[in-house]
C-alpha positions as CSV (number, residue, x, y, z in Angstrom):
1,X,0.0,0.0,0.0
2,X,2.6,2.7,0.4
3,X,3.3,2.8,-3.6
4,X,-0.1,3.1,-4.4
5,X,-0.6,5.7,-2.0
6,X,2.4,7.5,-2.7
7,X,1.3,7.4,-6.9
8,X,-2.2,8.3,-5.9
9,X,-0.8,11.1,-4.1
10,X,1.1,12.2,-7.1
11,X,-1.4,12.2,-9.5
12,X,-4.4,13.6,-7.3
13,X,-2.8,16.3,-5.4
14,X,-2.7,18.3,-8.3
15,X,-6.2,18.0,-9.0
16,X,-7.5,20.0,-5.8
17,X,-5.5,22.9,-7.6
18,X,-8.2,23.5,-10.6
19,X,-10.3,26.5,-11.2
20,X,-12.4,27.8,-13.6
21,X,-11.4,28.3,-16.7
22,X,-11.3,32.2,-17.7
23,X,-14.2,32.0,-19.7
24,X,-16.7,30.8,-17.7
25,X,-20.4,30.8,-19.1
26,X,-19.0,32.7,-22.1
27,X,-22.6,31.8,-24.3
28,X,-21.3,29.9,-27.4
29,X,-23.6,30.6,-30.3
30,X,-22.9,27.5,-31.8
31,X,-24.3,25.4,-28.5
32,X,-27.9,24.2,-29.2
33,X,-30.3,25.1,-26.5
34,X,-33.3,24.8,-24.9
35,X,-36.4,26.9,-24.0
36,X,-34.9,28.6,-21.1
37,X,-31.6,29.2,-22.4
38,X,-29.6,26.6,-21.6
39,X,-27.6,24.0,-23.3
40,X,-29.1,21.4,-25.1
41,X,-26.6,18.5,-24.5
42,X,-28.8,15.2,-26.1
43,X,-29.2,17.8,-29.0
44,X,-27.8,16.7,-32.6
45,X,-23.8,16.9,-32.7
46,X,-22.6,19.7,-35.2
47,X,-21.3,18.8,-38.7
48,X,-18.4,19.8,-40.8
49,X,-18.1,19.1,-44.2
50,X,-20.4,16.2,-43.4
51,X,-19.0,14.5,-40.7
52,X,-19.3,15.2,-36.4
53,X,-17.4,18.7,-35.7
54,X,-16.0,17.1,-32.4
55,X,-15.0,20.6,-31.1
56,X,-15.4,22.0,-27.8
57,X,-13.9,21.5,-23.7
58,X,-14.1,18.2,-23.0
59,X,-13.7,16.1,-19.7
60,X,-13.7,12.1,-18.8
61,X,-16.2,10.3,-16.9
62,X,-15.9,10.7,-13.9
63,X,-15.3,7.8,-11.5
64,X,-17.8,7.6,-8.1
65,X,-15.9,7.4,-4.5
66,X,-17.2,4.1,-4.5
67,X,-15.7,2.6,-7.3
68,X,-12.2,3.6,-5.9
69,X,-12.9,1.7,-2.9
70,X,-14.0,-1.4,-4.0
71,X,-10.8,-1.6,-5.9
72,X,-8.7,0.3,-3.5
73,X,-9.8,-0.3,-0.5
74,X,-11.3,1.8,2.3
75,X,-7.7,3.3,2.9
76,X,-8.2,4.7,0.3
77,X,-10.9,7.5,1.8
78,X,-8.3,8.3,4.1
79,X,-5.7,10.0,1.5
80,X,-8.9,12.9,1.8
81,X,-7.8,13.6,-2.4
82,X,-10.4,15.0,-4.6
83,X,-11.3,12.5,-7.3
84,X,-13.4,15.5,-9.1
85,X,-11.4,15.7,-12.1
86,X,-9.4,12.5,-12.8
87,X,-10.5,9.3,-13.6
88,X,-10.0,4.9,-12.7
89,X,-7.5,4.6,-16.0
90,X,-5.3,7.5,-15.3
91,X,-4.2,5.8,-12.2
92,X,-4.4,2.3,-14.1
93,X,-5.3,1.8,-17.5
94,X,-6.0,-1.8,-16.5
95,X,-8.4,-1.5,-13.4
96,X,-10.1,-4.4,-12.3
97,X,-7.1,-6.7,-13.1
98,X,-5.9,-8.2,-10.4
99,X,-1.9,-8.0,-10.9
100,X,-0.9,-11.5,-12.2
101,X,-3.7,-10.8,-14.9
102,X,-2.1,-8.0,-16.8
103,X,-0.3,-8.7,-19.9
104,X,3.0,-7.7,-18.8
105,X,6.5,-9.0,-20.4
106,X,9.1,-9.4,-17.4
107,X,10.8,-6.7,-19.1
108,X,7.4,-4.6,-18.6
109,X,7.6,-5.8,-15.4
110,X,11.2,-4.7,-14.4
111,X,10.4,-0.9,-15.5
112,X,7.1,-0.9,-13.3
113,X,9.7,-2.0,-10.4
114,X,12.2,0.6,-10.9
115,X,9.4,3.1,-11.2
116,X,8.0,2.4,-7.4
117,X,11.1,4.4,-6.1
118,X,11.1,7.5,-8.1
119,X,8.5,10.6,-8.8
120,X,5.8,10.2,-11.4
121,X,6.8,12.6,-14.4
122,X,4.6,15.1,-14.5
123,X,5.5,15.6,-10.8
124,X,8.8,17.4,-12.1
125,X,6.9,19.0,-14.8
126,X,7.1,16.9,-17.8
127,X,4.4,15.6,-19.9
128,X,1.7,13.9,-18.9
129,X,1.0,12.5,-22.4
130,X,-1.1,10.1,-23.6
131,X,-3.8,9.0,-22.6
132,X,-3.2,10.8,-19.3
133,X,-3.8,14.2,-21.0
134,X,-7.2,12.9,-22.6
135,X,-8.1,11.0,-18.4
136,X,-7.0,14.3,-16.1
137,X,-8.7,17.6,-16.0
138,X,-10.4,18.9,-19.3
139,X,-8.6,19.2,-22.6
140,X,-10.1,21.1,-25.8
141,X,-10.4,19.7,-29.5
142,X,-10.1,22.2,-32.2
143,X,-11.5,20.7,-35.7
144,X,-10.4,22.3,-39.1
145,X,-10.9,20.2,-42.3
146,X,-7.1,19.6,-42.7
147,X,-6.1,18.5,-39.3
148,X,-7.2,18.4,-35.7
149,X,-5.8,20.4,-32.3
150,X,-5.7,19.0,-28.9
151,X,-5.0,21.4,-26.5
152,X,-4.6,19.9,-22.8
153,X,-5.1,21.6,-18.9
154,X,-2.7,19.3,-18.3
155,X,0.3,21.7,-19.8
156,X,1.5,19.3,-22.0
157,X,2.6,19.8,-25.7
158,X,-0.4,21.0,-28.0
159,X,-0.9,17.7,-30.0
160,X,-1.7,17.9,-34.1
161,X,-4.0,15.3,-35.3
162,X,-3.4,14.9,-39.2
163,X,-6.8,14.3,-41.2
164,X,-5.1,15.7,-44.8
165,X,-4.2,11.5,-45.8
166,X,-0.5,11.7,-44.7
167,X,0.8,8.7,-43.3
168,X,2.6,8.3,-39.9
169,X,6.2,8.9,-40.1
170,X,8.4,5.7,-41.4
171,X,11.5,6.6,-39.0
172,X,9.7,9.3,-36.6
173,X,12.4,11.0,-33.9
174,X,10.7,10.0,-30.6
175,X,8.7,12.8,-28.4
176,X,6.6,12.9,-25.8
177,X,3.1,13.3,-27.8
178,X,4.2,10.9,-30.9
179,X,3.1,11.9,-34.4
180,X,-0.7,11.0,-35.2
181,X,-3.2,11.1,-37.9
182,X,-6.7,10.9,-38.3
183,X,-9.0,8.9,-40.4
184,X,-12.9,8.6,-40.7
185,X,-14.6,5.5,-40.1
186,X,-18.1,6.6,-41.0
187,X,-19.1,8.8,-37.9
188,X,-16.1,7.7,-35.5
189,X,-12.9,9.1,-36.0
190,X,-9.9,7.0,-35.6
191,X,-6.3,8.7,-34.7
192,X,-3.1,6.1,-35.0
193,X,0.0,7.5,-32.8
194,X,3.4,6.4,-33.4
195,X,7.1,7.6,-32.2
196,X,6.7,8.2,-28.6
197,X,9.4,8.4,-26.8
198,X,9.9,5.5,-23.7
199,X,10.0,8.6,-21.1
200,X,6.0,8.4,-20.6
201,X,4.1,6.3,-17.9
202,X,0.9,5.4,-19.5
203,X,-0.8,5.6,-15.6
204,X,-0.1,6.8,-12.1
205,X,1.0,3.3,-11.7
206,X,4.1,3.3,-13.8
207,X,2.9,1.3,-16.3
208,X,5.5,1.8,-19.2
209,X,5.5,2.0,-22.9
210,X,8.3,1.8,-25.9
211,X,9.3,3.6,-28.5
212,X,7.6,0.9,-30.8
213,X,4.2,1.5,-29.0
214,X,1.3,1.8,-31.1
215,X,-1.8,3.9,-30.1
216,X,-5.2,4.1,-31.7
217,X,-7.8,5.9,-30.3
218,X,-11.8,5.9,-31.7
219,X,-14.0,9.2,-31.3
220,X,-17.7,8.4,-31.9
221,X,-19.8,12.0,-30.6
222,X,-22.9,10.6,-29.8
223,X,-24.5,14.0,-29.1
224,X,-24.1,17.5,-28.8
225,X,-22.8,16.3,-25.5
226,X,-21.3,12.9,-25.2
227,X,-18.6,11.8,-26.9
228,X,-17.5,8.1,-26.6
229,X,-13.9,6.9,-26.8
230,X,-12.1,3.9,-26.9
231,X,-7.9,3.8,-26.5
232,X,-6.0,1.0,-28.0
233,X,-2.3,0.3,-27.0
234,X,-0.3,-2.5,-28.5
235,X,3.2,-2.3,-27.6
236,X,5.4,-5.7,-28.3
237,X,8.3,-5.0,-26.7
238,X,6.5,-4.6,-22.9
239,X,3.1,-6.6,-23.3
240,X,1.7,-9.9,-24.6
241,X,-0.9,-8.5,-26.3
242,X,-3.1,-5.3,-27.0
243,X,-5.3,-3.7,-24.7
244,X,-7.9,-1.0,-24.7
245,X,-9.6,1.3,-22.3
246,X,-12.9,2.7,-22.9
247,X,-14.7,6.3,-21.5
248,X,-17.0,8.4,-21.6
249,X,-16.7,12.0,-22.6
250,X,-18.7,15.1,-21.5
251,X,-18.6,18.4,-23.1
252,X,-18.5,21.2,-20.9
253,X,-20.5,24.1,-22.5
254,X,-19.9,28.0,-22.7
255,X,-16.2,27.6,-20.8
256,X,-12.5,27.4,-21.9
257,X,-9.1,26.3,-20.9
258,X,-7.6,27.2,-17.7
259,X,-4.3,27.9,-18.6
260,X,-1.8,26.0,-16.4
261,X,2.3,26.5,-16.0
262,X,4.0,24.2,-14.1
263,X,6.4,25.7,-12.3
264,X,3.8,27.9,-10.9
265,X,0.8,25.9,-10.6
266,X,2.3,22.3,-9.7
267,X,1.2,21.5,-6.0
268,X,2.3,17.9,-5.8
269,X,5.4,18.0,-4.1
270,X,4.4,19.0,-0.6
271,X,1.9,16.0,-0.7
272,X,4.0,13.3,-1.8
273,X,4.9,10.7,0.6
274,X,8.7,10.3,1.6
């Protein structure tokens, strides 16, 4: 129990640190609404040039107190952390496994071991990345017909989503956010990510990933306010197999990014557990 709490600790301290963003119920004339003004989130999803605009401040499921505990344990309501904005797979993008039941390779397992004895990246500001940046806090999607933004509260790098038919990159120089593009599969969109580096931890847990790691993600906007979204790994070198996550995203009308430095907004140290 100390590792987990000291990774919980890591990842959730920040959270208690979020505000509003700087826009807050900023009326969007785009958003859909009803009778009394406000937003219509079962409305249609916008359209651009035929397909879902996914556009907009978007935020993961969030995962009831309850659900933690079961898994975790009633410890766990003793760290007092604010669950608000983070989610189950950002501190474990295979929860519900019981250890011996994830796919790991010993050398997977080696890096998780060497990982329980030092700080969680973002803890010394460096990238979350993904799918930690799509799991914590909100992040925004900016759609143009040639290529898609994703801008994260998270601070990391602004990630470019390439929808022009480029492929991915035969010999890529590894970074933190990889090099993606997009494709449509009738309503969903499908991003494949490749040249990340093998700095990242893929959840608080220290679950790793190699340069040769493979990441697909589906986007399928249900409605003007739901979004659903399934995350596909499948990395050789540290697993046996693939293995996916799946969440739910809500769009949070009329608001914006809170804009987030590290070095001046990072609050985990104090917290951590020595």
């Amino acid at each position: 129990m100390p590792v987990m709490r000291t990774l919980i600790a890591i990842v959730l301290a920040g959270a208690v640190t979020y505000a509003h963003a700087q826009w807050l119920n900023y009326p969007d004339p785009r958003t859909p609404r009803t009778k009394d003004g406000k937003p219509n989130l079962t409305a249609p999803a916008l359209r651009l040039n035929g397909k879902p605009d996914l556009s907009g401040l978007w935020q993961a499921e969030k995962t009831p107190a309850r659900e933690y505990e079961s898994v975790l344990g009633k410890e766990f309501s003793t760290l007092q952390v604010d669950t608000y904005d983070i989610t189950k797979h950002a501190l474990n993008v295979f929860w519900g496994l019981k250890p011996e039941e994830e796919p790991l390779r010993p050398e997977g397992i080696a890096i998780m071991k060497q990982r329980s004895t030092v700080q969680y990246p973002h803890t010394n500001c460096l990238p979350g990345s993904i799918p930690l940046a799509l799991l914590v806090f909100t992040f925004k999607i900016v759609q143009t017909p040639q290529e898609i933004v994703m801008l994260t509260e998270t601070g990391d790098p602004p990630r470019e989503i390439h929808t022009d038919g480029r492929p991915l990159p035969k010999d890529p120089n590894p970074t933190w956010m990889g090099y993606s593009v997009g494709r449509w599969d009738g309503d969903t969109l499908v991003v494949d990510t490749a040249g990340l580096n093998d700095k990242g931890w893929i959840d608080a847990f220290g679950h790793p990933r190699s340069e040769s790691m493979r990441i697909t993600e589906r986007y399928r906007r249900r409605d003007f306010g739901h979004m659903d979204l399934e995350i596909t790994f499948n990395d050789p070198k540290y697993y046996t197999r693939p293995f996916s996550l799946k969440t739910g995203l809500n769009l949070i009308p009329d608001s914006d990014l809170l804009e987030y430095v590290c070095n001046e907004n990072e609050k985990d140290r104090p917290h951590l557990v020595k």
